[in-house]
N, C-alpha and C positions, 0 to 999 in steps of 0.2 A: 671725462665729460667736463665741459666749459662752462660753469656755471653763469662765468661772466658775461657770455653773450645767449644767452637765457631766454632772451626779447624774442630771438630768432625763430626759434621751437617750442615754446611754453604754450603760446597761446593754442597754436593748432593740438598740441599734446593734449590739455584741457579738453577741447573740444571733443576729443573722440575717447579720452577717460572713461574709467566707470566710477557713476556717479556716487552708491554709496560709499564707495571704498573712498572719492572725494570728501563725503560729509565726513564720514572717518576723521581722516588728517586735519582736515578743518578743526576739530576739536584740540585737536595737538597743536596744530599751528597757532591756533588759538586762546584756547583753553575756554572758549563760549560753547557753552554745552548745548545750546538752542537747536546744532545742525544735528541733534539726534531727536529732536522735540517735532512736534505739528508743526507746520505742512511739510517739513523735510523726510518722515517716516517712509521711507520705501516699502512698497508689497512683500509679500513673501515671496524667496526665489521658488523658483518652478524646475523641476528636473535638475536638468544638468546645466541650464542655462548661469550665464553670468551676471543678469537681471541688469544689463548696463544704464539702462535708463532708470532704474530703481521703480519701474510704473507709475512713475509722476508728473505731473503735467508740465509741457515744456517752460511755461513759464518757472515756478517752480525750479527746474531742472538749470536754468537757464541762471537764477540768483546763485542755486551751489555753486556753479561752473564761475562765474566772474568773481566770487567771494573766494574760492579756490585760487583762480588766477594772483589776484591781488595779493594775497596769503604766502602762497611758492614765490614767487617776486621777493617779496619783503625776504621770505627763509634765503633765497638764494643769493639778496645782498649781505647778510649775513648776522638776520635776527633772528635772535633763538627761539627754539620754540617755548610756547606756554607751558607744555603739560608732556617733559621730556617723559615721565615715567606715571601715566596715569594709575591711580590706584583700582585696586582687585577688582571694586563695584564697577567703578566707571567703565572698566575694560569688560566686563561679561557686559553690562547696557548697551555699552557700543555695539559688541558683536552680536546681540541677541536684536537690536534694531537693527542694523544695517544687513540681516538673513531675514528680518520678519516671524524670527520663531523664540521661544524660549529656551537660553543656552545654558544649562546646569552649572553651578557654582563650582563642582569636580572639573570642570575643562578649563581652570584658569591658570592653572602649570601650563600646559598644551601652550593657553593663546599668548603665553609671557614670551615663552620659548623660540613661538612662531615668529614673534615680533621681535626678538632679541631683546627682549627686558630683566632686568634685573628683579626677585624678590621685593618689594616693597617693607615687608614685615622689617622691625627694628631686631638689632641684635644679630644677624642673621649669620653665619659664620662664612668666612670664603674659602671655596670652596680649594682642598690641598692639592697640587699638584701631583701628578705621577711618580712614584719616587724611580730613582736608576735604578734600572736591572744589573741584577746580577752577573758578574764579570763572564764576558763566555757565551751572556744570554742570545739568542737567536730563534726569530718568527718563520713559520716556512708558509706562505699563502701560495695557495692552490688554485689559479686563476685569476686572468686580469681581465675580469669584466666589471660591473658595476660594483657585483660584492668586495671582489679583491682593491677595487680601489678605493672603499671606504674603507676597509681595513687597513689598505697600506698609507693612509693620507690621518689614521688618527695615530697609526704607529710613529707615521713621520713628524709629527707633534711631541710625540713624549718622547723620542729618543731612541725609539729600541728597534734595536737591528733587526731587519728581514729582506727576506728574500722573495721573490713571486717568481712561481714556473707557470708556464703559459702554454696549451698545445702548439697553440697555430702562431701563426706569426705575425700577429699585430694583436693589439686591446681591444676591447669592446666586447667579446662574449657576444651572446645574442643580438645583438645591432652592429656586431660586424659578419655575423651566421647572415642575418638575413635582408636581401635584399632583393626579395622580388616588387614585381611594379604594386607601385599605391602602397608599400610599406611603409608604415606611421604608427605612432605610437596613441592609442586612445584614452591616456591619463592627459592632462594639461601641460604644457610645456614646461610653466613655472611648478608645477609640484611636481616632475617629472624629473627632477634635479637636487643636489645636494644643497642642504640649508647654507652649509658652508662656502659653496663654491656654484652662485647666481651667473645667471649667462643670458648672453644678447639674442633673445630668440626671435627668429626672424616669424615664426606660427606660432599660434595658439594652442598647435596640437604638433608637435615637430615630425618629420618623415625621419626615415631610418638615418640618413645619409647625415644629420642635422645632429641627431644625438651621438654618431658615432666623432661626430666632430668635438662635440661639446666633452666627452669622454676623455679623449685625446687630448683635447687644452685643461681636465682638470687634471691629469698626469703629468703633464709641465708643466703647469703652474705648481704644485707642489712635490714638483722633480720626481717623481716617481719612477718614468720608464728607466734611469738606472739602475734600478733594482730588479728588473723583471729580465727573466731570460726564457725569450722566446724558441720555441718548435721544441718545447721539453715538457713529457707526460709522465705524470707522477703513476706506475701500475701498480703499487704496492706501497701503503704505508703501514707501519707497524711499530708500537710500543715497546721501548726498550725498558723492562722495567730492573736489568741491575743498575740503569743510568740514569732510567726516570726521565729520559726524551725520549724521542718521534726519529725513525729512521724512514727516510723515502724512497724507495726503485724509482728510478726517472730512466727512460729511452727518449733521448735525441732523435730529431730529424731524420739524422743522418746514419741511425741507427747506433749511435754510441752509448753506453749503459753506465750510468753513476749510481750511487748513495750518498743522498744528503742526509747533515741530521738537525734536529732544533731540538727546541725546549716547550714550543707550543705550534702546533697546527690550526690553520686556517681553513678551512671547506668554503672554497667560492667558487666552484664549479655551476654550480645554477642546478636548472631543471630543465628549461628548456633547452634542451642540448642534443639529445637524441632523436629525432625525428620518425615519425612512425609512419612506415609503409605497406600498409596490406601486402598478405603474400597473396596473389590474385593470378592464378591457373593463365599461363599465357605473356607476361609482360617482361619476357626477356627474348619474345620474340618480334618485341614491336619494332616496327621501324622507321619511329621518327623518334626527336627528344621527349624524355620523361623524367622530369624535375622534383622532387621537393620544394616549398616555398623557402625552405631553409638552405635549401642548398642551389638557389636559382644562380644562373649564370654573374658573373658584374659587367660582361659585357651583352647579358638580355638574350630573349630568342628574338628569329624574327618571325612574329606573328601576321604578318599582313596577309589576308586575303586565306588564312588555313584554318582549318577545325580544328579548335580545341577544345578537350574533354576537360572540365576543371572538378575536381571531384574532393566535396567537405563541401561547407556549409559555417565555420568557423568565425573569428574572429580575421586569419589569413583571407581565407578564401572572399570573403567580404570585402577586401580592401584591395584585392587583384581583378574579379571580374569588372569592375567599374572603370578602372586601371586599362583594362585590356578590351573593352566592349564596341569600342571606336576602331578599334585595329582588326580585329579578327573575320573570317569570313562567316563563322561559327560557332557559337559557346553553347555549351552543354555543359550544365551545373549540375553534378550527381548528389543529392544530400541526403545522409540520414535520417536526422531528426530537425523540425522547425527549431529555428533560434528567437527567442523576444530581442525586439532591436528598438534601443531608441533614438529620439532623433539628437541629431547633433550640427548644433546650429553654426557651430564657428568651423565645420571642415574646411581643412585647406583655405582658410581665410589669413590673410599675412595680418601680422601685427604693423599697422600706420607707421611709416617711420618718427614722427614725432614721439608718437606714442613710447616706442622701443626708446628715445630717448630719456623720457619721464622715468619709467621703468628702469634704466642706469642709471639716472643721476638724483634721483628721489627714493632712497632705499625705504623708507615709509612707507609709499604708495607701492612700492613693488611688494612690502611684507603685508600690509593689510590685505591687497589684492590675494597673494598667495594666500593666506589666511582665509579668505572667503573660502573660498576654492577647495581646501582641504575641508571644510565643513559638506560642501555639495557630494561631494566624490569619497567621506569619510561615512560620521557615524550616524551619518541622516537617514541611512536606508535601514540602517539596523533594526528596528520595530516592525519593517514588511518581511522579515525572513523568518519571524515567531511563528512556529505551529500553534493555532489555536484548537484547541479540543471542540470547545463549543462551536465553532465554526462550519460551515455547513456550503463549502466550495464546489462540490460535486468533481472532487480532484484539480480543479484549477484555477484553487487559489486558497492560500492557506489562516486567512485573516481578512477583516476589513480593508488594513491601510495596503496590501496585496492586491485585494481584488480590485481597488480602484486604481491600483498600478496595472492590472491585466485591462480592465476597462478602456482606460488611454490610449494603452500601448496598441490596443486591437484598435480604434479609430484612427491611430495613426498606420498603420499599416494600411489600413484599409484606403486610406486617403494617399496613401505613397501609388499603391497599385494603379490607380487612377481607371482607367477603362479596360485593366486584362483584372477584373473582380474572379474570372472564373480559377485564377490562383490562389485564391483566400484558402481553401479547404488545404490544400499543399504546403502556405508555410507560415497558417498560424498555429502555434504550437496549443498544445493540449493539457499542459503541464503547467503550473504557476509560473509565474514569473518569479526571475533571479536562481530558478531551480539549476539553468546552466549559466555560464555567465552573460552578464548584461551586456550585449554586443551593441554598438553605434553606428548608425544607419553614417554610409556616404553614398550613398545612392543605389543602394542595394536593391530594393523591390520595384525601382522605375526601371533598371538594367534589366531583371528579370521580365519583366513586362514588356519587353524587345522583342521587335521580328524576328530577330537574329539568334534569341537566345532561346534554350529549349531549359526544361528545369524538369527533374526526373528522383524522385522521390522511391531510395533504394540504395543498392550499391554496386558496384564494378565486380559481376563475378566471372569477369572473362578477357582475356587482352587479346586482340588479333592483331596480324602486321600492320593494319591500316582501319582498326575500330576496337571498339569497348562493344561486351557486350552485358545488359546491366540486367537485375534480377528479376525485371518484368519480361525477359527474353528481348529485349527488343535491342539492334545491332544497330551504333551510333559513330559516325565515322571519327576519324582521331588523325589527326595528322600531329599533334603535339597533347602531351598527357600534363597536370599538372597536379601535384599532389598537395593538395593543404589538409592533410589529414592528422596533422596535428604533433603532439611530442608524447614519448614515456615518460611522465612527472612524478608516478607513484616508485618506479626503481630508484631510489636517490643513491650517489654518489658512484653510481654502474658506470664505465666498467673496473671503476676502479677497486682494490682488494681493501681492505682497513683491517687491520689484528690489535687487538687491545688487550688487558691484560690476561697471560696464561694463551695466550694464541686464539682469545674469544675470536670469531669472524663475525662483523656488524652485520653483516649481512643476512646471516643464519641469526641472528639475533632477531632480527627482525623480519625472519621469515621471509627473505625475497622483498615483496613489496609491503611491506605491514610496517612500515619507519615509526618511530617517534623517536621524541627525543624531550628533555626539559627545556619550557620555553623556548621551544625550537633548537635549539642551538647545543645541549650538552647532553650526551648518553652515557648511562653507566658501565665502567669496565673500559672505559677509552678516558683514561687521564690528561686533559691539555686539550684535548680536542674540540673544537666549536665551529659549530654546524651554522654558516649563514644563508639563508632561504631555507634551513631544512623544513622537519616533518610541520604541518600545521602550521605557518608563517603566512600564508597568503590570504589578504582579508578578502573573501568573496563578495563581502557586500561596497568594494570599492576602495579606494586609496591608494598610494603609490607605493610599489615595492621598497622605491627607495625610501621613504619615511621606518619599514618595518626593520631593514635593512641598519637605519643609522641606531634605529634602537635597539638590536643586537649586540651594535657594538659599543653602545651605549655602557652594555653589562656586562661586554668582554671587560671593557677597561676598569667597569668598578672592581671587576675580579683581577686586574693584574695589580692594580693600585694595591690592594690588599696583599695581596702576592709577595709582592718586591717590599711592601714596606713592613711585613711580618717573616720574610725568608722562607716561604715556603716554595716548594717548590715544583709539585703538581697538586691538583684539583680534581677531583671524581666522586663526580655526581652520588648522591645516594638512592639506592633503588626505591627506598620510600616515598622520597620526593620526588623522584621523577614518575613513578608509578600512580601515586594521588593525584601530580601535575595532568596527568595522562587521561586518568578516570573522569575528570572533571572534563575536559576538553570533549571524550568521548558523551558523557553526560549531556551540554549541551549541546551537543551535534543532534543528539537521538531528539530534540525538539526546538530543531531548524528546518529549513526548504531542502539541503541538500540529503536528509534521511528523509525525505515526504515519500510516501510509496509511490512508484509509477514515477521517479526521480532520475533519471541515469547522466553521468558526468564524467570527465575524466579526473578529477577529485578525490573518488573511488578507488578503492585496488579490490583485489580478485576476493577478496572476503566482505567485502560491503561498506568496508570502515572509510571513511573519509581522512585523508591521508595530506591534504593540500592545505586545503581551506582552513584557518582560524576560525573558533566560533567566538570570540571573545571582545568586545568594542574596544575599540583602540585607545579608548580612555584608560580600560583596565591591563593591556601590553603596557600600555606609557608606565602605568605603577606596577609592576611586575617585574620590570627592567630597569626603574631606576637604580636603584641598590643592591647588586648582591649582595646575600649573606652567605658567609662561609658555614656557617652551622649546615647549610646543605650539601655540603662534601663532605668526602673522606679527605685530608691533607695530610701532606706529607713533606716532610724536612728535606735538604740536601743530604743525599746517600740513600735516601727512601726510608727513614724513620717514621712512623705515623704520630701526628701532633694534634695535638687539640684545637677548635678554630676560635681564635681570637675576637674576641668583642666586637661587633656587627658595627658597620660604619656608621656616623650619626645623619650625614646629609650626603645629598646625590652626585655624582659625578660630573 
């Protein structure tokens, strides 16, 4: 970016800025604390919104905007800022005005982080580098999707050799699985991406085809695709314990069979990978196409002028009907169960290109911004997911700040439906909100509310050559099927085998679909191995995978740091720790939304346990994964001696 012709794009940039994230920097730029004071105080954000006007009046709105102006100008000729590294207070003031809410003094690590700031505290130590691995040493990661390439982008930082095996034959994992119409991603574009590696988004909310680009450029940008060897499937990994590495079965493409070996194992295979298809009496006799959303063509069907049955109710299925509603001669929406949806005001809204320039060449305003952002979509909803006992919901709704969530969300439904009201009973759900996930309205209940579209509350218990027929017996025509019925998230790392020590199978370990693991990521009896997205990583009350994601690996590296600079040379878990990690997790679950009775999700596995979902605020993952401690292993020497764990690191990673 040019800063030097700045004149050109600043002002329009400015203009369609958001404003408090302006009053923000202003104080940076400045160091006049006034733009957090009266009459500058923005409202409280509302929902999911971005609050761009801050609720202030334009005048008002109008003095940040030209004091901002003036401010970037002066910064881009090249005057420094006032307040490069505001202090601890100043920085929770700021972020607790500029959201309108009170921000706990515990999230000032988070908002330093967020911002790239240093510790302010005196003395503070810096922090050691990674030391060299040991001669020989070698990483094996298992997929190149979003996991694999945080993995392999902090490995490519400290030096240590690895390798990525990949099934298919390009990157991306899930946003290169899926590309049917109206795919987009419903986290924010800017926290929808690596802190490390910012990118020019052209939406507020990116579509499939946007992130699998942005995936691809952080791969070359830090050279990654040389290490990745594509159309090779790991079918068997297994613990070598008279070497103390990981040996891997891979089948090629083209059917060719290897063994690889390393020293530590990587899990970045995902969740969403498996796509789940009703076994449905008839649907191998149909005879038009029948898709998965995951497996939709990339060169599309042609829907003009034909029936199609679309059958879920999901977060896919939501974002195809709308997609496909203009095209078809017929939509038939088969759903389960009602989903709560809220609104989403920036769909499909482009970022202003000034704007998008602000955002590249103002790393401030693109961190603050982001920073907002992670507060709306992070631990703000966390207090509507408390079961209250006293509470007195009549099943649909589990608390006060809940039930005024169910309250809204029904007047906006209601007002979405517009004049087909006789739909309200069909998909307002019954069940609290956030009980399944919080899905994001892009025009979901005005599609339904179409001449065109029929909506059928039930499921597909029949396929004929040329209809469905669904469980109120009624025969609906079909010329094209479409399946958004979702993924297997509870079987993790299926189909692959894992043997840990003594020939343990992880699998039987955990019972099929009954996963855990410590802090997601490490099971006992599998030495070196780390689970990224495993069991209970997914924060249901909001935020981006990839935030959970960087803090995994976060505590991979405090454990290799530890590793290489004490000679040790595998790590296993102890069943104590992971077993108490476990109990606690299950503990709060049994008094959240997703254990409320009259609750059902795919979260779930076939014994009741909540298998997905984190119940933990991501304030408390952030300190859980700063530091590992070795005291929670078994460790062990080169040649597999057992060694005693070394005095616990002083500061974080």
């Amino acid at each position: 970016m040019n800063l030097e012709r700045h004149s050109e794009w600043l002002p329009a940039a400015i203009a369609s800025a958001n404003v408090p994230t302006l009053a923000c920097i202003l104080v940076q730029l400045t160091g006049d604390r006034r733009w957090i004071e009266p009459p500058y105080i923005p409202t409280r954000t509302r929902g999911l919104e971005d609050n761009d006007d801050g609720g202030l009046s334009a005048e008002v709105q109008d003095e940040i905007r030209t004091a901002a102006l003036s401010a970037l100008q002066a910064w881009c000729d090249g005057k420094p800022l006032a307040l490069p590294n505001p202090s601890d207070e100043l920085l929770l003031k700021m972020m607790s005005i500029t959201l309108g809410e009170d921000i706990a003094p515990e999230y000032v690590p988070i908002i330093r982080h967020e911002l790239q700031l240093p510790p302010v505290t005196q003395g503070v130590a810096t922090v050691a580098a990674v030391p060299a691995p040991p001669a020989g040493f070698k990483a094996l990661i298992i997929g190149a999707g979003i996991s694999g390439l945080c993995a392999a982008v902090q490995f490519e930082a400290a030096n240590i050799p690895y390798v990525i095996v990949e099934r298919r034959e390009a990157l991306g994992g899930v946003w290169y699985d899926n590309r049917y119409p109206g795919a987009a991603c419903d986290v924010p574009s800017h926290l929808y991406s690596f802190s490390f590696a910012p990118y020019h988004w052209s939406r507020y909310f990116a579509d499939c085809r946007e992130i699998h680009r942005y995936l691809e450029e952080v791969a070359d940008k830090f050279d990654i695709r040389r290490h990745i060897r594509f159309g090779v499937e790991v079918t068997q990994a297994r613990f070598d314990e008279a070497t103390g590495g990981w040996q891997a079965d891979v089948l090629t493409a083209d059917g060719q069979r290897d063994t690889l070996h390393a020293n530590i194992v990587i899990s970045g295979v995902g969740a969403f990978n498996k796509p789940r298809i009703p076994d449905v009496p008839g649907l191998d006799q149909f005879q038009g196409p029948s898709v998965h959303t995951a497996r939709y063509p990339d060169e599309g069907l042609d829907l003009k002028g034909r029936n199609v049955v679309l059958v879920g109710n999901g977060a896919s299925a939501m974002q195809v009907a709308p997609a496909i509603a203009d095209e078809v001669g017929s939509l038939t929406v088969v759903q389960r169960t009602p989903q709560w949806v809220a609104p989403f005001p920036k769909f499909k809204q482009a970022i202003p290109k000034p704007l998008q320039q602000l955002l590249d060449a103002v790393p401030m305003y693109r961190l603050w911004y982001r920073l907002r952002l992670s507060w709306a979509f992070n631990d703000k909803l966390y207090d509507a997911l408390q079961q209250d006992p006293n509470w007195q919901g009549g099943g649909q709704s589990i608390n006060a700040i809940n039930d005024a969530h169910r309250k809204a969300l029904t007047a906006y439904i209601k007002s979405e439906l517009g004049t087909a009201q006789h739909l309200l009973p069909e998909v307002l759900p019954k069940y609290p909100p956030f009980g399944k996930r919080m899905l994001l309205d892009n025009g979901w209940f005005r599609t339904l509310a179409r001449d065109h579209v029929h909506h059928v509350t039930g499921a597909v218990t029949e396929v004929r050559p040329h209809s469905v027929v669904t469980s109120d017996g009624v025969e609906h025509p079909a010329d094209v099927l479409i399946w958004a019925t979702g993924f297997d998230v509870v079987n993790l790392l299926v189909p692959m085998k894992v043997k840990g020590i003594g020939g343990r199978d992880i699998h039987e370990d955990w019972d099929g679909d009954d996963a855990r693991a410590y802090l997601g990521t490490v099971v006992p009896g599998f030495p070196n191995l780390f689970c990224l997205y495993g069991p209970n990583t997914q924060f249901g009350h909001g935020g981006s995978l990839i935030t959970v994601l960087e803090r995994q690996m976060h505590y991979v590296m405090s454990l290799l740091k530890q590793m290489f600079a004490h000679n040790i040379a595998t790590v296993d878990v102890r069943q104590d720790i992971h077993d108490a990690y476990n109990d606690e997790v299950d503990r709060i679950h049994s008094h959240m939304i997703w254990t409320y009775p009259g609750v059902d999700n795919y979260t779930r596995n076939s014994k009741g346990r909540i298998v997905v979902n984190n119940p933990f605020r991501i304030i408390d993952v952030w300190g859980m994964t700063d530091v590992a401690n070795l005291n929670d292993y078994h460790c062990t020497a080169p040649g597999g001696a057992a060694i005693a764990a070394p005095a616990a690191e002083d500061g974080g990673h």
